[in-house]
C-alpha positions in Angstrom: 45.7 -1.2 -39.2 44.3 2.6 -38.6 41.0 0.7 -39.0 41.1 -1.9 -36.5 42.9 0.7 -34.4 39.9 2.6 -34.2 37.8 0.3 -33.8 39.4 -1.0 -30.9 40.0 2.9 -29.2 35.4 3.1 -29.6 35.3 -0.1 -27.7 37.7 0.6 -25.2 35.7 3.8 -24.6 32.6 2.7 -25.0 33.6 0.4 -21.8 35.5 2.6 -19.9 31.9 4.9 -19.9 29.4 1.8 -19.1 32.1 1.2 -16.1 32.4 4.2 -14.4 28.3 5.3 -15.1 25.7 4.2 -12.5 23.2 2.1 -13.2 19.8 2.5 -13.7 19.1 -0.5 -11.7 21.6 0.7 -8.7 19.2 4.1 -8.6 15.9 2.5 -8.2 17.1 0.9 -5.2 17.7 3.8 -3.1 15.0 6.4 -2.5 15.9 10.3 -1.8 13.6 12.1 1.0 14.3 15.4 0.9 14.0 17.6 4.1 10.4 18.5 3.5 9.6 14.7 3.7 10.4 13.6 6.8 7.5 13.0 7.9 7.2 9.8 5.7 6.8 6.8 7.2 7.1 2.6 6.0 4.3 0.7 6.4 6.0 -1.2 9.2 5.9 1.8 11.3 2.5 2.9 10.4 0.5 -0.1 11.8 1.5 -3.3 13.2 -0.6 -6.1 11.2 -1.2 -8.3 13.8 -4.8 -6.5 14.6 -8.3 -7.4 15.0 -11.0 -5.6 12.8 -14.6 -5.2 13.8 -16.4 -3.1 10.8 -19.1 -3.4 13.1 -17.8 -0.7 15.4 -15.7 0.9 13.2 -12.1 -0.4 15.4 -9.4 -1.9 14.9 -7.8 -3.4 18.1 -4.1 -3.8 18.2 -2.1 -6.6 20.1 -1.0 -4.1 22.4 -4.6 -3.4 23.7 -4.7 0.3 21.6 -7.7 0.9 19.6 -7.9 2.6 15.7 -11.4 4.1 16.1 -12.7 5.4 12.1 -15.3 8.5 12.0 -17.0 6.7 9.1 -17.1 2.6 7.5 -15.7 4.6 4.1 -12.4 5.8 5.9 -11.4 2.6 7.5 -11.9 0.2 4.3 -10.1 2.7 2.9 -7.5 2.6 5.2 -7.6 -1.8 5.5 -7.6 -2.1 1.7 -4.2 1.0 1.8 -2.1 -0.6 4.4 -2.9 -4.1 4.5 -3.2 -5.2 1.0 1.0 -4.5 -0.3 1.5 -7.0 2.6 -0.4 -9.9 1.0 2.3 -9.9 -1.8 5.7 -11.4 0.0 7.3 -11.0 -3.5 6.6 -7.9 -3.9 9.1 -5.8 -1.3 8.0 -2.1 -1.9 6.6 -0.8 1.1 4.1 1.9 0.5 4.7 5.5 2.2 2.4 7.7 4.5 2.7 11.0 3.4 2.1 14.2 5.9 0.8 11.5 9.3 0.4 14.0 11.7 -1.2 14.3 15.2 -3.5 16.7 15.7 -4.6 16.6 19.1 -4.1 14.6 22.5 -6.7 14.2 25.3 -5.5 11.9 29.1 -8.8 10.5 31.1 -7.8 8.9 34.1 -9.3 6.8 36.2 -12.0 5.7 33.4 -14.9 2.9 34.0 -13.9 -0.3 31.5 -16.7 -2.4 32.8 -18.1 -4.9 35.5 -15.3 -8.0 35.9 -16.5 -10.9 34.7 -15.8 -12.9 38.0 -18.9 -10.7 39.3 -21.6 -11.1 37.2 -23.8 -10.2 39.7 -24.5 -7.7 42.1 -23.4 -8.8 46.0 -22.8 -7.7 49.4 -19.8 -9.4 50.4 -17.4 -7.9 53.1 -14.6 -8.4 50.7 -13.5 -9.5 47.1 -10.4 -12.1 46.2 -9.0 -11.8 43.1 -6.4 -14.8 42.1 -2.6 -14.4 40.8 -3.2 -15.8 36.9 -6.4 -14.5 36.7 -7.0 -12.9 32.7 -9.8 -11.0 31.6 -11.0 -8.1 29.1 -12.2 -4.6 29.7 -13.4 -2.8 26.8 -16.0 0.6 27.5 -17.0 3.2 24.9 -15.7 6.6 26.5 -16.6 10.3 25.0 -13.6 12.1 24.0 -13.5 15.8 22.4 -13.6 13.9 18.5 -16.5 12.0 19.9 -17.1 8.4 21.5 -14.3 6.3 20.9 -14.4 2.0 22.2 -11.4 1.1 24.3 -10.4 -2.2 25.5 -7.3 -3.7 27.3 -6.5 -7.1 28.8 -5.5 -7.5 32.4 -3.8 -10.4 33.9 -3.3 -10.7 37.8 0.3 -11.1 39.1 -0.7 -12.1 42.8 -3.4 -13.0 45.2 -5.6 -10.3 46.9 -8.1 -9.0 48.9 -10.2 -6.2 48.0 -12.2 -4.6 51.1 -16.1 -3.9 50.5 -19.1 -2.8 52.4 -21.2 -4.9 53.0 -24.5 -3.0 53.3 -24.6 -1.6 49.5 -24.2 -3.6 46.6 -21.2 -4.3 44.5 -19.4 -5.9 41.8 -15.4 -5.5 41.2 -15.1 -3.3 37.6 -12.0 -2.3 35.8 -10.8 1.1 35.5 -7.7 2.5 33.3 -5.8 5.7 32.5 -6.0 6.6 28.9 -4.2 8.1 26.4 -6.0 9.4 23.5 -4.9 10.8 20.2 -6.2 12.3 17.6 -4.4 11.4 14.1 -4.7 12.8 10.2 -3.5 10.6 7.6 -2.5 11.7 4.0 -1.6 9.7 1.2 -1.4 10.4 -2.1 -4.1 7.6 -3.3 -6.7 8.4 -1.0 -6.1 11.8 0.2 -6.7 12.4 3.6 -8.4 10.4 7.0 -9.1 10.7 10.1 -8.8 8.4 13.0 -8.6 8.6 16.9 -6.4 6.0 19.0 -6.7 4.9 22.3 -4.1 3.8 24.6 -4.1 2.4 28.1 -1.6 3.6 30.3 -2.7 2.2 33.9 -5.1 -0.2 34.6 -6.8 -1.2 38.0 -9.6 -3.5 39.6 -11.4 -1.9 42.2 -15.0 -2.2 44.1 -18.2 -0.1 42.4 -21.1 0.2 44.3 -24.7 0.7 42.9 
């Protein structure tokens, strides 16, 4: 009986222990950031997916009309291949992190040329302009900022009907203009190390006469 008593006490402690000890498991599902890491981000905050990439001129243009501009082709494969790749892989949840994203510097330019409207392909002199409510089009102009020249580009889409005054003894076309917002960003992660990009964002835009 002393036996079997035993035997019985181990077992009853031995489950008693597995009980009231956490899991390995349970750990590995929560992650710890410690004060000096709050600068990490998900990948859900670090860039919205739904973009378009032109390698070509080194931008990638986001649905809201913002622009990644890259210094260099090396930095923004890197950069695709980082962020967009742990997407591809549904079943896989883990999110990577963005160590240490941190702005570095943030230029306005208002009241910026975005290009000739494509409703005036050619130079007039009409006495006025009409532009129509429902009307879309797209801007897009390189502009020189303090880390260099930088492609933005917006959409516009006319709410109502108008009439734009112009003189009719110069020449003209109608031409998009925007106020933009333009940040300077520095990326670190521990795979790649560190890049650099610049973002542009519009914050007004406006159709207006230009005059040779």
């Amino acid at each position: 009986m002393k036996k079997v008593f035993t035997a019985s006490f181990l077992l009853s402690s031995a489950l008693f222990l597995f009980l009231i000890t956490p899991s390995t498991s349970a750990k590995a599902d929560t992650l710890e950031i410690s004060p000096m890491e709050e600068t990490v981000k998900t990948l859900d905050t670090a860039i919205d997916l739904s973009t378009t990439i032109d390698y070509d001129n080194l931008q990638i243009t986001e649905p809201d009309g913002s622009t990644l501009n890259f210094d260099n082709i090396d930095d923004m494969k890197t950069y695709v291949e980082t962020f967009m790749k742990p997407q591809k892989d549904k079943e896989d949840n883990v999110q990577p992190y963005v160590y240490g994203e941190t702005i570095i510097g943030t230029e306005y330019k208002y009241y910026v040329f975005m290009g000739y409207s494509k409703y005036t392909k050619d130079w007039g002199k009409p006495n006025a302009y009409t532009t129509l409510s429902g009307e879309s089009q797209t801007f897009s102009h390189k502009v020189a900022t303090k880390w260099g020249d930088v492609t933005a580009s917006y959409s516009r889409s006319e709410g109502v009907n108008r009439t734009i005054p112009a003189d009719p003894s110069r020449w003209s076309r109608l031409a998009g203009y925007a106020d933009l917002k333009i940040v300077r960003t520095k990326v670190t992660q521990p795979s790649f190390g560190t890049l650099y990009f610049t973002k542009a964002t519009k914050l007004n835009s406006y159709i207006a006469v230009k005059y040779k």
